[in-house]
C-alpha positions as CSV (number, residue, x, y, z in Angstrom):
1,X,-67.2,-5.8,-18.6
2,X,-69.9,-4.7,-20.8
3,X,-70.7,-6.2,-24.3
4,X,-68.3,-3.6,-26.0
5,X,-65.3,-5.1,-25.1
6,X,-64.0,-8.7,-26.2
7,X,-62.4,-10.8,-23.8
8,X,-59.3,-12.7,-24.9
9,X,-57.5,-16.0,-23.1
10,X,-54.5,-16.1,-25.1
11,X,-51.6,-14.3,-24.0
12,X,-50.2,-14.7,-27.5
13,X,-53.6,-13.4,-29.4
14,X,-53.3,-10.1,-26.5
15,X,-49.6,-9.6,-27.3
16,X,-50.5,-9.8,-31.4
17,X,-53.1,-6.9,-30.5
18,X,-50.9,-4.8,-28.5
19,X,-48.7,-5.2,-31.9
20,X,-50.9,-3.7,-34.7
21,X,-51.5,-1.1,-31.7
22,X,-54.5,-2.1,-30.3
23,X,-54.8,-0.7,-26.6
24,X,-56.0,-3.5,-24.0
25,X,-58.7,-1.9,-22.0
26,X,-58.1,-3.7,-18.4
27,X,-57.2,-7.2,-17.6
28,X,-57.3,-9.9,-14.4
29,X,-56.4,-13.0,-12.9
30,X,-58.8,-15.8,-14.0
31,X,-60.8,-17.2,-10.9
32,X,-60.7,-20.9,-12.1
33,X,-56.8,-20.8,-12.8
34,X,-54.7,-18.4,-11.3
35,X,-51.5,-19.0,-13.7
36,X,-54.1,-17.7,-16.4
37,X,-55.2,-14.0,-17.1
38,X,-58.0,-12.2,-19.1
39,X,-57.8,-9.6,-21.5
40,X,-60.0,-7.2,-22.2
41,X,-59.8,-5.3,-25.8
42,X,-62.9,-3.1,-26.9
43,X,-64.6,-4.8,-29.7
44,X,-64.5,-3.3,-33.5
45,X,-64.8,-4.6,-36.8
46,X,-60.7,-3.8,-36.7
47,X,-60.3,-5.9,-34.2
48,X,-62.1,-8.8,-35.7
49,X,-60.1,-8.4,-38.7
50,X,-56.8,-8.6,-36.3
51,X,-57.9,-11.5,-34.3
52,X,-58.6,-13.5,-38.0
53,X,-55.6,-12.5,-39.7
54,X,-54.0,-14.0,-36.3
55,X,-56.0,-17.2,-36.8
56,X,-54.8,-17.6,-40.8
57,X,-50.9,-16.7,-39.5
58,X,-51.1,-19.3,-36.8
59,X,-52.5,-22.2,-38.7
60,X,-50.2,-21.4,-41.8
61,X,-47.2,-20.8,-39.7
62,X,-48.0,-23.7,-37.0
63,X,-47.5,-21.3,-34.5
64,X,-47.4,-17.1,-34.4
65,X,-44.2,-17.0,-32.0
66,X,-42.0,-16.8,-35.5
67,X,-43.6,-14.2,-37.2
């Protein structure tokens, strides 16, 4: 993928994007673990914002699954 997109390992982070309506631009199978996949969101300062409000809601909340 090219440097605009961001790649994401966490299924919960991808799912929290798909959320607040961000649309995932392609994803695959990792090659080192095959029970893993890659996500692949294009990168804007929206985005960023997303993935750190994601960050404050998971270490306040201990985990994001009860938001």
């Amino acid at each position: 993928m090219e440097n605009n997109y961001i790649t994401i390992y966490s299924r919960k982070l991808a799912g929290y994007l798909l959320l607040k309506g961000f649309k995932m631009e392609d994803f695959q199978k990792s090659h080192k673990d095959s029970e893993r996949t890659i996500f692949y969101f294009y990168n804007s300062p929206e985005l960023s914002r997303a993935k750190m409000e994601f960050d404050r809601l998971k270490n306040y909340k201990g985990s994001i699954v009860n938001i």
